[in-house]
C-alpha positions in Angstrom: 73.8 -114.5 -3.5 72.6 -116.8 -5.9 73.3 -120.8 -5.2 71.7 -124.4 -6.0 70.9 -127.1 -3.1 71.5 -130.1 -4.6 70.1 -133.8 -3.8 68.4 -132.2 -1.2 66.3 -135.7 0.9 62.9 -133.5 1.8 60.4 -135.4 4.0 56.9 -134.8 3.3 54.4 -136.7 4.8 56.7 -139.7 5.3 58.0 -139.8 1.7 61.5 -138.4 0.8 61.6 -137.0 -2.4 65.0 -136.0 -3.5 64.9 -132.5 -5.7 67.5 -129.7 -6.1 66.6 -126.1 -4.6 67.7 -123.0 -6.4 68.2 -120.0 -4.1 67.9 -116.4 -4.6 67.9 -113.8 -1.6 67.6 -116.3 0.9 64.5 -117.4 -0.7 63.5 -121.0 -2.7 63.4 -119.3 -6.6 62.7 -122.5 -8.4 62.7 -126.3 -7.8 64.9 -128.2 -10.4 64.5 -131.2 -11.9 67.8 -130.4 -13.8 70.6 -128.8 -12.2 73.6 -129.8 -14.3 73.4 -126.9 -16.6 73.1 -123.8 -13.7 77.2 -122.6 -13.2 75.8 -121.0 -9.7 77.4 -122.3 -6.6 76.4 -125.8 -5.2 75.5 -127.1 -1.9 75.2 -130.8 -1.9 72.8 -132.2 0.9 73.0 -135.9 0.0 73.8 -136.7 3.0 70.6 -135.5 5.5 66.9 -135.2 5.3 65.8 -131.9 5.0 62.1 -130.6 6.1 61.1 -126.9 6.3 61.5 -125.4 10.2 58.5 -126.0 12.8 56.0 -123.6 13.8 55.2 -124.3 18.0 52.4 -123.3 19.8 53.3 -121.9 23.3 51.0 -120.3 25.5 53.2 -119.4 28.6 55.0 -116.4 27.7 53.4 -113.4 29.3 54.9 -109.7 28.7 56.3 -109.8 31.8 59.1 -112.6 30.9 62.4 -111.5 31.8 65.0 -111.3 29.3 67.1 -114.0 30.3 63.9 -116.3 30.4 63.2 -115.8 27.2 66.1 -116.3 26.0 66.7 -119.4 27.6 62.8 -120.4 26.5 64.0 -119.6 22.4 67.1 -121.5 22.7 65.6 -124.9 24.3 61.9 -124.7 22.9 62.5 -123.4 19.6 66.0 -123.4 18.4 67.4 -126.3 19.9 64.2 -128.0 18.8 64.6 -126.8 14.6 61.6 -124.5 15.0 62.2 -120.9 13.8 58.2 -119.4 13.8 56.7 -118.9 17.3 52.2 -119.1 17.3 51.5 -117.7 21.0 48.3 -116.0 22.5 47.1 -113.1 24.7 44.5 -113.8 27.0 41.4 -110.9 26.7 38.6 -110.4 28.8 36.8 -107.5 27.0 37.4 -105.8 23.3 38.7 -102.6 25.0 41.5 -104.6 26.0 42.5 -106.5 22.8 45.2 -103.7 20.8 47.0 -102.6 24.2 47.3 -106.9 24.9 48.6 -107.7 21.7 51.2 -104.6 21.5 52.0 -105.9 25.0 53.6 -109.2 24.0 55.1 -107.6 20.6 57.0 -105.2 22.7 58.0 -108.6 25.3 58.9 -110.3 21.7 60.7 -107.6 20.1 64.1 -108.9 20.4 63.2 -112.6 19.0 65.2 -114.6 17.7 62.9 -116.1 15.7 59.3 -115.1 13.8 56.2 -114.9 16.0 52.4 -115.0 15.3 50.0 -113.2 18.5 46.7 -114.3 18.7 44.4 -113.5 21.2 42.6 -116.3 23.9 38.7 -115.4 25.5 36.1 -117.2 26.8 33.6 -118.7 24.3 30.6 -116.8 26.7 32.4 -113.4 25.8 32.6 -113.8 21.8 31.0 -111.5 20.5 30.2 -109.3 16.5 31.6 -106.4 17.9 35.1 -108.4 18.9 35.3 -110.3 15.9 35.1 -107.1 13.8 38.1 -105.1 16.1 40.1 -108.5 15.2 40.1 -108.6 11.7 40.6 -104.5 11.5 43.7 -105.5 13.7 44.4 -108.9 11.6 44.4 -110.5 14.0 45.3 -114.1 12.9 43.4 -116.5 15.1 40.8 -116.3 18.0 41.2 -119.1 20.7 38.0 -119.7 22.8 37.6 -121.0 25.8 35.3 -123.7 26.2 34.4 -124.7 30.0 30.4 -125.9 30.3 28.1 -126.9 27.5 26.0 -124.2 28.3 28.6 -121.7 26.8 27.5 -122.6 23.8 23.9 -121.2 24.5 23.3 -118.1 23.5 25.8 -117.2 20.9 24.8 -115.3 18.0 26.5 -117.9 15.5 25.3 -116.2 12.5 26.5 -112.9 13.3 29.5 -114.2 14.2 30.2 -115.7 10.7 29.0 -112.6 9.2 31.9 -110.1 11.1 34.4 -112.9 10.3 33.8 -112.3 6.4 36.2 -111.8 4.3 39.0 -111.9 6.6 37.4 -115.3 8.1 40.4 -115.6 10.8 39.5 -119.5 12.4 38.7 -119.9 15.9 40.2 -122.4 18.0 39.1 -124.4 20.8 40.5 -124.4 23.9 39.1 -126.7 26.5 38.9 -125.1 30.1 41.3 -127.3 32.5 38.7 -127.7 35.2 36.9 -129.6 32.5 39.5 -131.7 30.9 37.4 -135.1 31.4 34.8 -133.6 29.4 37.1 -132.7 26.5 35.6 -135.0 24.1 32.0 -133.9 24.7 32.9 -130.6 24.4 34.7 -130.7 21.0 31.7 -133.1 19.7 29.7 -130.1 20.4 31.9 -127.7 19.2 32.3 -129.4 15.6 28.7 -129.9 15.2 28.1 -126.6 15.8 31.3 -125.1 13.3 29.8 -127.7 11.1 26.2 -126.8 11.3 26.8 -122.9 11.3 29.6 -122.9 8.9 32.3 -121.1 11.2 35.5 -120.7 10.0 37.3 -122.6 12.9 40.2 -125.4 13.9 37.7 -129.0 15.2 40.5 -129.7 17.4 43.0 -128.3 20.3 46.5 -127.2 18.7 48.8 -129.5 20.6 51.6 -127.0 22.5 55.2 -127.7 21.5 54.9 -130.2 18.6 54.7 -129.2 15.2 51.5 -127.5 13.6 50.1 -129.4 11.0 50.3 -127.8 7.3 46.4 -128.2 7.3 46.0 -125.9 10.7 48.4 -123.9 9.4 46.9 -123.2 6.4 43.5 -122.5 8.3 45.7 -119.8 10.2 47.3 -118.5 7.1 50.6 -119.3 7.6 51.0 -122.4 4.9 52.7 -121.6 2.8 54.6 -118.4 4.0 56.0 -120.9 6.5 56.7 -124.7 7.3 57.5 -124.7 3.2 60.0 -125.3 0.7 58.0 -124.0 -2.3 58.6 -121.8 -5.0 59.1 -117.9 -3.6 58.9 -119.1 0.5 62.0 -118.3 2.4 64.7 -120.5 3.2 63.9 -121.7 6.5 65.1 -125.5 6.9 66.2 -127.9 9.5 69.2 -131.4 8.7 69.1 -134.3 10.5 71.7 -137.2 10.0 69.9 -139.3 7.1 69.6 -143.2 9.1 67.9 -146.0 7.7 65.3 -145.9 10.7 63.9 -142.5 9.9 63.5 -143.0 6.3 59.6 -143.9 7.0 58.7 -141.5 9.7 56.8 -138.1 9.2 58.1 -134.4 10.5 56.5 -135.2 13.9 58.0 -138.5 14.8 61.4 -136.2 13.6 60.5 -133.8 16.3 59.8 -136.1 18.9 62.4 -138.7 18.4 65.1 -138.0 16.6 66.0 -134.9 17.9 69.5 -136.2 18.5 70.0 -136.6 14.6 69.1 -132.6 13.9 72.9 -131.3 13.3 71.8 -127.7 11.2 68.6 -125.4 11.6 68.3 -122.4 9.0 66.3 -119.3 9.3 65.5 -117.3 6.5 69.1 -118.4 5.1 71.0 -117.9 8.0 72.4 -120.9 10.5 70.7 -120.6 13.7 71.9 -123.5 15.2 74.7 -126.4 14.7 75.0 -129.0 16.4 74.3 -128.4 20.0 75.5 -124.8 19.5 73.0 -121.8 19.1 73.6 -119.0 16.9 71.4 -116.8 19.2 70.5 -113.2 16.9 68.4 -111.1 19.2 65.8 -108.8 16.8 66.5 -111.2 13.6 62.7 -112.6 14.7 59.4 -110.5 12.8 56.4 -110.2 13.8 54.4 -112.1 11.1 51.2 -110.4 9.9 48.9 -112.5 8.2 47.3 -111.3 5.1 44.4 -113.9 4.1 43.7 -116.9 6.1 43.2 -119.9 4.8 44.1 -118.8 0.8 45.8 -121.5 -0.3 44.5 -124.8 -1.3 46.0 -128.2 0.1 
């Protein structure tokens, strides 16, 4: 089906620019700066401000989640919440373990609602050439690394690492250990010099859990523009909140955070997911999400 989104309010870092959508296949075909002369069907959104779905970061599902759990986890973490793209990791001691992990929690996530990312978690002592490489033969999208003493930076072969990341170059992200959380900002000082001085593809910062990923970090991971986006060709994956006067000036987060009261309609790949304080719960309508080339487009 073939329809236009008119005066649609979208919110991009804090500034509402109001533009007119036109929709093919549940996908965003064109933006239109005109759409007086299209005889499609029109939707008008004057009404509510409009931002692309969240992607969350949420490291406590295990394979091993019931059903019901994860159910209730999708409804109250993600779609009650306007997020439709779930980023979680696998934790992995030794490459031998990494493909049995990972097809692990796809098999736990096979009846998702929504889309989901797997990356893998290991301790920054265990990185190693040899990993890296298995990881990008598996595409795998993102490497978090566990950070607990400065001396785990001792001893890695940072130049070999950057050579087995090439071309696929899929970021690593710091994760400080929580027996060392008082020493977080000593460790990430260390940990950006050295990205810095070695020229490691790699996040500077901690992903925040459950708030919304940053475009930037998502286009380190390779997900920006495939999701979190309204552009031309992405799919149709939005959330509406109840246009006030108070959140005219606030950015996606501060939506997130504290309006969550005002979000009334999420979509997801076209279809309604949630309204209102109802959920449209669609087991299997989630995808796994592979990503094809990291960081590829420009911001």
């Amino acid at each position: 089906m073939t329809y236009i989104i008119e005066n649609a309010h979208i919110l991009k870092d804090k500034e509402l620019t109001i533009n007119s959508l036109l929709i093919q296949e549940d996908k965003v075909s064109a933006n239109l700066t005109h759409s007086k002369q299209y005889q499609f069907i029109k939707m008008n959104l004057e009404p509510y401000i409009m931002t692309p779905s969240f992607v969350l970061l949420n490291s406590n599902i295990s394979p091993k989640i019931t059903h019901h759990e994860l159910k209730q986890l999708f409804k109250e973490q993600f779609l009650m919440k306007g997020s439709t793209t779930l980023f979680t990791h696998v934790p992995v001691s030794y490459e031998s373990e990494l493909e049995y992990k990972v097809k692990g929690m796809k098999t736990a996530l096979i009846s998702s609602p929504i889309d989901y990312i797997i990356g893998i978690k290991i301790s920054l002592r265990h990185l190693t050439p040899s990993l890296i490489r298995k990881c990008k033969k598996e595409k795998i999208p993102a490497i978090f690394v566990e950070i607990g003493e400065h001396d785990d930076f001792m001893g890695i072969p940072w130049g070999w690492i950057r050579e087995a990341m090439f071309p696929y170059n899929c970021p690593l992200i710091p994760i400080i250990s929580s027996s060392k959380k008082k020493e977080a900002k000593a460790l990430l000082s260390n940990w950006k010099q050295i990205i810095l001085q070695e020229k490691i593809p790699a996040i500077d910062e901690e992903i925040s859990e459950n708030t919304p990923i940053s475009k930037k970090v998502l286009n380190k991971i390779g997900l920006y523009p495939q999701k979190s986006s309204l552009m031309n060709g992405t799919e149709l994956s939005y959330n509406l909140y109840f246009k006030e006067r108070e959140i005219n000036n606030v950015d996606e987060a501060d939506l997130f955070h504290y309006h969550g009261d005002r979000l009334v309609i999420t979509v997801h790949k076209g279809k309604i997911v949630r309204v209102l304080n109802e959920v449209l719960f669609k087991p299997g309508f989630g995808e796994y999400v592979t990503v094809r080339t990291p960081s590829f487009f420009s911001l």
